[in-house]
C-alpha positions as CSV (number, residue, x, y, z in Angstrom):
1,X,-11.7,-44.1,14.9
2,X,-13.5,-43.2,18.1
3,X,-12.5,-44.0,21.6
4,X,-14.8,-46.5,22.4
5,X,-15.1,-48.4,18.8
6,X,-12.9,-52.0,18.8
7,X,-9.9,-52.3,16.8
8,X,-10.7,-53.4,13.3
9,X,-6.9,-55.2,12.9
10,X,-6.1,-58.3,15.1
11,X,-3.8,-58.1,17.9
12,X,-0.1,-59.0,16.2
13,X,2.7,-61.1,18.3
14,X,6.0,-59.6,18.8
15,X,9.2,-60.7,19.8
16,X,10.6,-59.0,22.8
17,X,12.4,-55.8,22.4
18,X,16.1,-57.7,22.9
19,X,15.1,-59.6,20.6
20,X,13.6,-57.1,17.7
21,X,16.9,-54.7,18.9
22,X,18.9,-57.7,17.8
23,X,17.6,-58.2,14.5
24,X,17.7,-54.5,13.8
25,X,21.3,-54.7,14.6
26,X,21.8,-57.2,12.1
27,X,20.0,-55.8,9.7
28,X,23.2,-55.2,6.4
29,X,22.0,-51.5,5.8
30,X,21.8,-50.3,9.2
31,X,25.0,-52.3,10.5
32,X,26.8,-50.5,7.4
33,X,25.3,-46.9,8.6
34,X,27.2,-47.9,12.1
35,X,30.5,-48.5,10.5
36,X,30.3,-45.3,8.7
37,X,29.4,-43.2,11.8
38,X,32.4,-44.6,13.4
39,X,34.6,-44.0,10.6
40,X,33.3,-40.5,9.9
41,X,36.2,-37.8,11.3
42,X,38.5,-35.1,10.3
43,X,39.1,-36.3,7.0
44,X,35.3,-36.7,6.0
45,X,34.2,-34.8,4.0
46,X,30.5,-33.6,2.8
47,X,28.6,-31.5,0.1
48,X,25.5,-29.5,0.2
49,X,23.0,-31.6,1.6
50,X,24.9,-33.4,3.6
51,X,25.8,-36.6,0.7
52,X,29.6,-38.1,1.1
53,X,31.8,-36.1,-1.3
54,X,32.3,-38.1,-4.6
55,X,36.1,-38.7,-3.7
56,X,35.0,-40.4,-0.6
57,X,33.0,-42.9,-1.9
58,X,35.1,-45.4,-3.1
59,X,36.6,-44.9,0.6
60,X,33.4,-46.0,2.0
61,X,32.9,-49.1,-0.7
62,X,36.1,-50.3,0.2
63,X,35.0,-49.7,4.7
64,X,32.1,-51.8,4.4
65,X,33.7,-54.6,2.2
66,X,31.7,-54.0,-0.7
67,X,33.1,-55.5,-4.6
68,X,34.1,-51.5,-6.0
69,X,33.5,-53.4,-9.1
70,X,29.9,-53.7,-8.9
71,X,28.1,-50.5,-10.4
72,X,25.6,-50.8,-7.3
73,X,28.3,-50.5,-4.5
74,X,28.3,-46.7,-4.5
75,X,24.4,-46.8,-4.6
76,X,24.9,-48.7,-1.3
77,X,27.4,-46.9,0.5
78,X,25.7,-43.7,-0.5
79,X,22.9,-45.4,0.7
80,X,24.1,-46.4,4.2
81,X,25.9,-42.5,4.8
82,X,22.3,-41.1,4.5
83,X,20.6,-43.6,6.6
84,X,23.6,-42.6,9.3
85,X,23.3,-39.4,9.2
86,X,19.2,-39.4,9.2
87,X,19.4,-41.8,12.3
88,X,21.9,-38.9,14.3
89,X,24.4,-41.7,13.7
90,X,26.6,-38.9,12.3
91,X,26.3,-35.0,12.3
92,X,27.2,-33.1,9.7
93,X,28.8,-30.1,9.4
94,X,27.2,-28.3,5.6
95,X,29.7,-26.5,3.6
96,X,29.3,-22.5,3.6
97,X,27.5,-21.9,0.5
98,X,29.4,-18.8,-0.4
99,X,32.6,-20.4,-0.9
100,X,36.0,-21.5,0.8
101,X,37.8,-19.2,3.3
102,X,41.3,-17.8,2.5
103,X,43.4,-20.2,4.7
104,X,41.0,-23.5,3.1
105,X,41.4,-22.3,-0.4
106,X,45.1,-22.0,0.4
107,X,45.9,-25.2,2.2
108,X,43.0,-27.0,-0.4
109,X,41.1,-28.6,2.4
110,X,38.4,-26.9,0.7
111,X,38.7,-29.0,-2.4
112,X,36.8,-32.2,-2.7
113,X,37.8,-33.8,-6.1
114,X,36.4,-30.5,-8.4
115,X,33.0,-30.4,-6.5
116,X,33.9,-26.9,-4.4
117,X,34.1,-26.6,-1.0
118,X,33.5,-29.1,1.1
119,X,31.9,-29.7,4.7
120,X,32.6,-32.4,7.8
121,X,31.3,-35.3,9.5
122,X,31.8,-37.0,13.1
123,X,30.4,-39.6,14.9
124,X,27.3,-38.6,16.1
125,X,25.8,-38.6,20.2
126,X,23.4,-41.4,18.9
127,X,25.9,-43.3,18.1
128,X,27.0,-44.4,21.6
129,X,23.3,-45.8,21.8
130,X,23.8,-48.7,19.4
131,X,26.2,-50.2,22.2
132,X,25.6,-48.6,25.8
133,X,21.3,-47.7,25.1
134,X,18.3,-49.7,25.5
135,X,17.1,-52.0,23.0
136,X,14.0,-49.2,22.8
137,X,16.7,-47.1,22.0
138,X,18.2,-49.1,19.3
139,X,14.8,-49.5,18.0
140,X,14.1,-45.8,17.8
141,X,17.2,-45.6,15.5
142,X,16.3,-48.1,13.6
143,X,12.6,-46.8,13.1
144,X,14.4,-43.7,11.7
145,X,16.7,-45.3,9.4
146,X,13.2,-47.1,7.9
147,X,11.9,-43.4,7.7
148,X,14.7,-43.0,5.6
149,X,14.6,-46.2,3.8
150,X,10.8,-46.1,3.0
151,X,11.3,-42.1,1.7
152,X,13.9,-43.2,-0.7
153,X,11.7,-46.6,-2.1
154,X,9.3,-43.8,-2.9
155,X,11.1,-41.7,-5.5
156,X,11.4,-43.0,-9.0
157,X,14.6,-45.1,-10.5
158,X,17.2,-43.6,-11.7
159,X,16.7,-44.3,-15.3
160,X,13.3,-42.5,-15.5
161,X,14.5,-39.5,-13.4
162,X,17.0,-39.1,-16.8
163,X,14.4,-39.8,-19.2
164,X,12.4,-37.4,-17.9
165,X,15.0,-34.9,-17.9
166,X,14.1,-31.8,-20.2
167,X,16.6,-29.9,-22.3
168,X,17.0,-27.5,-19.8
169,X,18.1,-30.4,-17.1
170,X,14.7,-30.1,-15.0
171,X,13.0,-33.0,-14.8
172,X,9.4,-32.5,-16.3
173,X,7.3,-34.2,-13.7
174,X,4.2,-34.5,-16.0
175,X,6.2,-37.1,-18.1
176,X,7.1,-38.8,-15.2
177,X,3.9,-39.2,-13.6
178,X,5.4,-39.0,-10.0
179,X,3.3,-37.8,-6.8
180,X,5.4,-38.1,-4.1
181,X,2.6,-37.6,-1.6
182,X,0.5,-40.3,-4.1
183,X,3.6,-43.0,-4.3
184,X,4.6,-42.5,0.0
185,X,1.0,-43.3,0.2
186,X,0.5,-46.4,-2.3
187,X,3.8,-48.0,-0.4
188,X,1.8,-47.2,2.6
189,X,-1.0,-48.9,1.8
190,X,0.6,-52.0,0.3
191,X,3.1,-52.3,3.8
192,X,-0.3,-52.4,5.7
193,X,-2.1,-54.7,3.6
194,X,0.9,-57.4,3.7
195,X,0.7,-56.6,7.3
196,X,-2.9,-57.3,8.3
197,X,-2.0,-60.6,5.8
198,X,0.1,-61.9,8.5
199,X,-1.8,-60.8,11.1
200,X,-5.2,-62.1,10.3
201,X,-6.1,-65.3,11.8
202,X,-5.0,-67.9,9.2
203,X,-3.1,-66.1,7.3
204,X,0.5,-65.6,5.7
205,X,2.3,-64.9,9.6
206,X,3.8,-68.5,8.4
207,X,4.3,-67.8,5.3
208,X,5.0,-65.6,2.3
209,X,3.0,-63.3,0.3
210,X,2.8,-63.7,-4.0
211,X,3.0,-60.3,-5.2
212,X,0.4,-60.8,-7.4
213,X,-1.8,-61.0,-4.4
214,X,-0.4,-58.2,-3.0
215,X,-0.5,-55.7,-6.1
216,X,-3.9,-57.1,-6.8
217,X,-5.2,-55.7,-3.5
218,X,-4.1,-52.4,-4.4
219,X,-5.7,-52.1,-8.0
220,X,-8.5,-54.7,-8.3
221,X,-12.3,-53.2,-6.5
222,X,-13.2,-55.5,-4.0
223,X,-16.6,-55.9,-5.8
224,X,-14.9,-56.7,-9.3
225,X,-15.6,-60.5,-10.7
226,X,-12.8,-61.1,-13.5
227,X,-10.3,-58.6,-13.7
228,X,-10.4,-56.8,-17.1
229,X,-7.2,-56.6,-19.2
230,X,-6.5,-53.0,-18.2
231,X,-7.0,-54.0,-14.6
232,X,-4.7,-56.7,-15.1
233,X,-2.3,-54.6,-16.8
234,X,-2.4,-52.5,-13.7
235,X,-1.4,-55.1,-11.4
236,X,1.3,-55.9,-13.8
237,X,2.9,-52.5,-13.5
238,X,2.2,-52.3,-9.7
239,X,3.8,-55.8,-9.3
240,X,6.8,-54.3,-11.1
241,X,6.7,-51.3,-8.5
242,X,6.9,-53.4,-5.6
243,X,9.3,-55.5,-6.9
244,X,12.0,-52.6,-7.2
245,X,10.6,-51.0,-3.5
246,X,10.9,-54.9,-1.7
247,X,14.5,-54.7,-2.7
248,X,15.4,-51.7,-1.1
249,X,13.9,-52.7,1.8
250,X,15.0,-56.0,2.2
251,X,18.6,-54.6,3.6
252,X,17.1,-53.0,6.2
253,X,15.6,-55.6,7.5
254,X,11.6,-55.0,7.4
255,X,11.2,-57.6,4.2
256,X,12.1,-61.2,3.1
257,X,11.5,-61.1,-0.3
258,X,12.5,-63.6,-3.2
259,X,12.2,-60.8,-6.5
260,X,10.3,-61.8,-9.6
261,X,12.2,-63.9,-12.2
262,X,14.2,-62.0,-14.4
263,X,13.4,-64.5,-17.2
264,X,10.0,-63.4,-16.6
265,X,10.3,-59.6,-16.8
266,X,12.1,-59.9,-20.1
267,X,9.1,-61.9,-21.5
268,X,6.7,-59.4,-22.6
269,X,4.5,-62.4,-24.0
270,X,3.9,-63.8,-20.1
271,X,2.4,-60.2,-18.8
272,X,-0.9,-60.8,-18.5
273,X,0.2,-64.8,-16.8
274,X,2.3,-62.1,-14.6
275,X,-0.5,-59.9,-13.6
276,X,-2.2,-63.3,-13.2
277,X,0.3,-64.7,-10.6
278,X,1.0,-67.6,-12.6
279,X,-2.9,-69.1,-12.0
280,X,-5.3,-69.2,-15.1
281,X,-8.9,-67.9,-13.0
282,X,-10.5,-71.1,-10.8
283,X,-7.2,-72.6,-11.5
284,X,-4.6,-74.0,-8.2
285,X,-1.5,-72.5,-9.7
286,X,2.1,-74.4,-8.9
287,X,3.6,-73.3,-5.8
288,X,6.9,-72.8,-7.7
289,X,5.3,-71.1,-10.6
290,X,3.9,-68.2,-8.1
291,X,7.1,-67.9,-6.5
292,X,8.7,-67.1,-9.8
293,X,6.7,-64.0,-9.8
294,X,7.6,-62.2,-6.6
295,X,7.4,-63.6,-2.4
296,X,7.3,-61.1,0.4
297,X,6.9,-61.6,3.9
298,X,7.0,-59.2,6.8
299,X,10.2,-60.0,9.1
300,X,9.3,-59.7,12.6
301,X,11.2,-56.8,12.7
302,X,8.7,-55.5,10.0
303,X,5.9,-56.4,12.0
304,X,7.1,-54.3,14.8
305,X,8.5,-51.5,12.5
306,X,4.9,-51.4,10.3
307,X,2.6,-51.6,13.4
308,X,5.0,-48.6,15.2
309,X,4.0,-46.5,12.6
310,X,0.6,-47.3,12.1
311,X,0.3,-46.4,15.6
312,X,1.8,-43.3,14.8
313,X,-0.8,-42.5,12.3
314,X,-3.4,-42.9,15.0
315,X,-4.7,-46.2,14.0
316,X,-5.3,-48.9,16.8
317,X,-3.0,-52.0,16.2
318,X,-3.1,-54.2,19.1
319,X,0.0,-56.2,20.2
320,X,-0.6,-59.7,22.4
321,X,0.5,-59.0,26.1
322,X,-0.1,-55.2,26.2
323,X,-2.9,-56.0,28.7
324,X,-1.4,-57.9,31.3
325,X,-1.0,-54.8,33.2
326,X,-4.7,-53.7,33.2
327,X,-7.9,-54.9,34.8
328,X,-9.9,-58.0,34.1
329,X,-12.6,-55.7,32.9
330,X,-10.6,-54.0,30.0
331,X,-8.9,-57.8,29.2
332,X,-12.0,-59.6,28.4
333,X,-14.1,-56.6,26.6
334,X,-10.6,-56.6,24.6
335,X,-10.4,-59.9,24.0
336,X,-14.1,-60.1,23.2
337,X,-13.2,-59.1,19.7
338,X,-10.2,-61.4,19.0
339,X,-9.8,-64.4,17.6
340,X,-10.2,-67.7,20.2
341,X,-6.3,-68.1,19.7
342,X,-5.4,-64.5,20.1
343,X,-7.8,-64.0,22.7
344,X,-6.0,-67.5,24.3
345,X,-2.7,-65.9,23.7
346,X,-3.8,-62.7,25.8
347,X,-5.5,-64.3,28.7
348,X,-2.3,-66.5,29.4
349,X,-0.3,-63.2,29.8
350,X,-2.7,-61.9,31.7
351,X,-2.8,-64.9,34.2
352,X,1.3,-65.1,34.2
353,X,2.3,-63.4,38.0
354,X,-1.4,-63.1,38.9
355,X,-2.6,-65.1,42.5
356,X,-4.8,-67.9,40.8
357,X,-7.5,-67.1,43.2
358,X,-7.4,-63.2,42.8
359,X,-7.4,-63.9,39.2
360,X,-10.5,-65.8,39.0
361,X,-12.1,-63.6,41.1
362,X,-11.9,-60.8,38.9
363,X,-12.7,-62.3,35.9
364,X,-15.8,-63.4,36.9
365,X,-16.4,-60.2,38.4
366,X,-15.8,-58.6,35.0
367,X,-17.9,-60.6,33.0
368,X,-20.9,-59.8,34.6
369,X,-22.7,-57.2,32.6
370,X,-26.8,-57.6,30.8
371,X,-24.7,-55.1,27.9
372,X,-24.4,-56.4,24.5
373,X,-20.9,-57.2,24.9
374,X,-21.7,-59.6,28.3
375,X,-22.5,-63.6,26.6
376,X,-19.1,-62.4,24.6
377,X,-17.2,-61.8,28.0
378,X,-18.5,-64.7,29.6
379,X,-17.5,-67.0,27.1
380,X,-13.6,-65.5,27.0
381,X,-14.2,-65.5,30.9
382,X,-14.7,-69.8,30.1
383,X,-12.1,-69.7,27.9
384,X,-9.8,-67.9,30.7
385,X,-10.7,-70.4,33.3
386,X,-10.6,-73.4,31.2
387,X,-6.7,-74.3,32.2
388,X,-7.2,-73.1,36.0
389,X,-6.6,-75.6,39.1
390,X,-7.5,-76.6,41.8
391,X,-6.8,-73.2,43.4
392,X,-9.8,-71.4,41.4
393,X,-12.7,-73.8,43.0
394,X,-13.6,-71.6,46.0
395,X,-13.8,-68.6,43.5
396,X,-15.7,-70.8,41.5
397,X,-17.8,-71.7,43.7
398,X,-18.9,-68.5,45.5
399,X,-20.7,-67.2,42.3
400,X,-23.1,-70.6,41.6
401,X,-26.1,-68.8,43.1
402,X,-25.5,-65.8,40.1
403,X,-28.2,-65.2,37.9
404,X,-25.4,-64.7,35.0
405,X,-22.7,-66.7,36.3
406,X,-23.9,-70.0,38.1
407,X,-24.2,-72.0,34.8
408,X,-20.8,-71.3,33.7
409,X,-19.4,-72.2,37.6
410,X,-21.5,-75.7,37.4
411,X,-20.1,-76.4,33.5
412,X,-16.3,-75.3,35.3
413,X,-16.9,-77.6,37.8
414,X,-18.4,-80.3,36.3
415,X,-15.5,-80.4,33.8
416,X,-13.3,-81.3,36.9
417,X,-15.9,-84.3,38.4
418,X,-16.4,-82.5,41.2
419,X,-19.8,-84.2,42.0
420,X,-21.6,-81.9,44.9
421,X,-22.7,-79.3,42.7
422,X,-26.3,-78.6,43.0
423,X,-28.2,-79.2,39.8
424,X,-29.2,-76.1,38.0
425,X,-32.8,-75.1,37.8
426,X,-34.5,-75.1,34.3
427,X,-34.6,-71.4,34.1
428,X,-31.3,-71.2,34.9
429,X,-30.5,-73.8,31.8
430,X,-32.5,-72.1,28.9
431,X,-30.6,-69.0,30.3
432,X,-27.1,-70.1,29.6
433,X,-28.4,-71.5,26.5
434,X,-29.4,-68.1,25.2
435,X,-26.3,-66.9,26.8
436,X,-24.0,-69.4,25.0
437,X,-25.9,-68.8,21.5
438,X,-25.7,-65.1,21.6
439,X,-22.0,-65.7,22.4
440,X,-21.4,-67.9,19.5
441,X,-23.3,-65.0,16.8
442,X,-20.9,-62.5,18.7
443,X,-17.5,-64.5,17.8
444,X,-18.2,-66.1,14.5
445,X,-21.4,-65.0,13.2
446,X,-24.3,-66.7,11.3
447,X,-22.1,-67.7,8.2
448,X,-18.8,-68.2,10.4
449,X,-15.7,-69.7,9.0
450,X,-14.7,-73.4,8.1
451,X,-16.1,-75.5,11.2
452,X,-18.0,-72.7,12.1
453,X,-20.2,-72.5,9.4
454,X,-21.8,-76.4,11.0
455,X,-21.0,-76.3,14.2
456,X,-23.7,-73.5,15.3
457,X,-26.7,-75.0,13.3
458,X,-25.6,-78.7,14.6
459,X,-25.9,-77.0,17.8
460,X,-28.7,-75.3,17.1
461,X,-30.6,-78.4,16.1
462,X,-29.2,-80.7,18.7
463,X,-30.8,-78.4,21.5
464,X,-33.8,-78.5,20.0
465,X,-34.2,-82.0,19.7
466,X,-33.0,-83.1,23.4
467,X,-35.6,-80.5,24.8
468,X,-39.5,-80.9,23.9
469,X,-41.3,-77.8,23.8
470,X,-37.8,-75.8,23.4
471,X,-39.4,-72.9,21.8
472,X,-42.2,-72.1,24.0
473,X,-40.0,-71.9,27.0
474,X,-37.4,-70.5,25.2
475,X,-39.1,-67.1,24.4
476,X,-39.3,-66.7,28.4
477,X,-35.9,-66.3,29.5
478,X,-35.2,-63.1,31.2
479,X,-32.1,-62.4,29.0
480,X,-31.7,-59.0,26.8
481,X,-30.4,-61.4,23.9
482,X,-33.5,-63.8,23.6
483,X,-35.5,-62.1,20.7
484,X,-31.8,-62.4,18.9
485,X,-31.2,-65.5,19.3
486,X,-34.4,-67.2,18.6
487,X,-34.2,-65.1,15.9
488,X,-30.7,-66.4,14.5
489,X,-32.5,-69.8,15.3
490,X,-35.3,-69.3,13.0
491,X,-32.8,-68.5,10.0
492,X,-29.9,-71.0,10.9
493,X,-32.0,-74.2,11.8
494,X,-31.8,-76.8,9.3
495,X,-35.3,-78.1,9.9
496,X,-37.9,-75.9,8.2
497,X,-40.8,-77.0,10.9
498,X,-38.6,-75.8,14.0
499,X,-37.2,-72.8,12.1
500,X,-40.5,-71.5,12.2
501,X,-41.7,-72.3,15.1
502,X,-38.2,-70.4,16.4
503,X,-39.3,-67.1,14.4
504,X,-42.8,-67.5,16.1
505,X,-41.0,-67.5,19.5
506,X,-38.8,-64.8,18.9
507,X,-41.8,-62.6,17.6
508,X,-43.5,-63.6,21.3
509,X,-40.0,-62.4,22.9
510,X,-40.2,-59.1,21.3
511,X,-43.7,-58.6,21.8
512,X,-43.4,-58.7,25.3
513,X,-40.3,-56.8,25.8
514,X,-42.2,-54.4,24.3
């Protein structure tokens, strides 16, 4: 992405950090990593690779309360110990691969239940940061221990690692069919999909995610019509993926997710239904139906934890309020490209702190401009002025004599009944016109969304018809978006007669610009 291109995701709302730090405090596999750092000591003991001997285990199941009874408790303790000592929670000390020394094979401290020699754990220095460090700090950790987390949803389950054993004990990868650069990528990929889900204006930030949708968006071409049964097939065994990788990272905190039916994956008869997500195609399937196949949703904690490492990847991921600090220049070009509630959300942290008058002063400074960009700016410049006082008049004011700006003072003011405004000539009229048109193609579109879609050819129209002869003054206006609007005009207006009598202006407006 180059410096000066727009971000293509929408700006994402996040909790403050004290917040976020609190959640990721709460989160069961991190806050069972803390309990093992602080009962690591003298009597830990590790193997080759740091792990918790096998000895110690049950020690550890017991520490964090977990049923020793349950075949997946170990899983989870191991689980937590390697998230601890990824994080810095713990340090470990490796065995010495060439054996015990005398006085440790003598006094058998070197012994760890028939495994060899054995190594040692403490409490680690990052340790003192989940209580006495910033809640940056406890976020760092925690962005770690997803590191960790993510890495381990990655690798294949357990039973397939033995079935893919060879009689030599190595795993023959070819039967496996494992990438691990391919399957880190493909988790990737499906983390930032759900995430630009919740991000998008209207979408699942409310709500939760079918994994059908989700695995389709990873396996179905964006150009396909009706999936084919191999495609479908494919979404069945991604759907299957994700529903093993969404439960290891539910612990930690960056998922909700409700896993898909058990009932469901033992009936081989309802796969292609599964791939389908419950809906036959053109169908509105049940709400409970679709949830029987798989919800996720990204916790806010996931939002922050997915968007750190986007950034880290280099793409731009926008967070609401990370302008209030810069000029009103960068704030409206920014919020040029967001959404009107976004862009709302944005401007009111801007404002927060900010002298009224200063404020407005700037802004209408900064949305001067005969760029592309400038009908854009001057409509978020509205926007930003729209809940301003009495305070912002004499800013106001001062710029109703401005070629670009007087029209949108005079609308400002006449909004408030403040009655000794002079009129505005006609020039100055079929300018903010094309100004206000140009703005409308530069937020929505011509197709637009929803109300969209009517609004701009009702408005179109109605402009038309309140103003005889709208055309041949319209290709006039000194404004570099003219030929573009009339333009847009000539394909959007609903009556064929002034639609071409539009395209006839626009080809005027061209002709003499050039």
């Amino acid at each position: 992405m180059s410096a000066d291109s727009h971000p293509t995701l929408p700006p994402v709302r996040l909790l403050p950090d004290a917040e976020l730090a609190r959640d990721a405090l709460a989160a069961p596999l991190f806050a069972r990593a803390v309990r093992l750092a602080r009962w690591a000591g003298p009597q830990t003991r590790v193997d080759i690779g740091g792990e918790l001997v096998a000895a110690q285990v049950p020690e550890a199941v017991a520490l964090l309360g977990l049923d020793p009874a349950d075949e997946d408790s170990a899983a989870h303790a191991s689980q937590a110990w390697r998230v601890a000592v990824d994080t810095g929670l713990v340090e470990v000390t490796e065995p010495e691969e060439d054996g015990p020394g005398p006085e440790e094979a003598a006094d058998g401290e070197g012994e760890s239940g028939g495994e060899g020699e054995s190594g040692t754990a403490e409490p680690g220095e990052d340790l003192a940061l989940v209580t006495g460090g910033t809640p940056g700090d406890v976020l760092d950790l925690w962005l770690a221990a997803l590191d960790t987390v993510l890495a381990d949803a990655a690798v294949p389950a357990l039973d397939d690692l033995v079935d893919a054993l060879d009689a030599g004990g190595e795993i023959d990868f070819d039967q496996l069919d494992w990438n691990p650069r391919r399957e880190a990528d493909f988790l990737d990929g499906v983390l930032a999909n759900l995430y630009l889900l919740s991000v998008a204006e209207g979408g699942a930030a409310d709500g939760p995610v079918p994994l059908p949708v989700l695995a389709a968006s990873m396996v179905v071409p964006d150009d396909m019509g009706d999936p084919t049964d191999a495609v479908l097939e494919q979404v069945s065994d991604a759907m299957m993926r994700l529903d093993d990788q969404f439960r290891q990272l539910e612990p930690i905190g960056l998922v909700e997710f409700r896993p898909v039916d058990e009932d469901l994956m033992a009936d081989a008869e309802d796969e292609e239904f599964l791939a389908a997500g419950g809906a036959e195609p053109g169908a509105a399937p049940d709400e409970e139906d679709v949830s029987r196949y798989g919800m996720v949703r990204l916790t806010p904690l996931g939002l922050y934890g997915i968007r750190a490492r986007m950034l880290e990847a280099g793409v731009e991921a926008p967070a609401v309020g990370e302008l209030a600090g810069k000029g009103a220049d960068v704030l409206l070009d920014a919020v040029s490209h967001y959404s009107e509630s976004a862009a709302q959300a944005e401007i009111e942290q801007w404002l927060a702190g900010r002298p009224v008058p200063t404020a407005v002063a700037e802004l209408l400074a900064a949305a001067r401009g005969s760029d592309a960009g400038g009908p854009l700016r001057r409509l978020r410049c509205q926007q930003a002025l729209a809940p301003a006082g009495a305070e912002a008049e004499p800013a106001v004011r001062a710029v109703l004599d401005d070629a670009e700006l007087g029209g949108l003072a005079r609308v400002w003011l006449a909004e408030r009944g403040v009655t000794d405004v002079p009129a505005p000539d006609e020039e100055m009229v079929f300018w903010l016109t094309v100004d206000t048109i140009a703005a409308q193609l530069a937020a929505d579109g011509e197709g637009g969304e929803g109300g969209e879609a009517r609004e701009l050819p009702l408005l179109i129209e109605s402009l038309t018809a309140h103003h005889a002869g709208f055309f041949e003054q319209a290709w006039r206006v000194e404004h570099p978006a003219t030929a573009f609007v009339l333009e847009a005009m000539g394909r959007l207006h609903p009556d064929k007669k002034a639609a071409k009598e539009a395209r006839k202006a626009a080809f005027k407006a061209r002709s003499r610009n050039a």
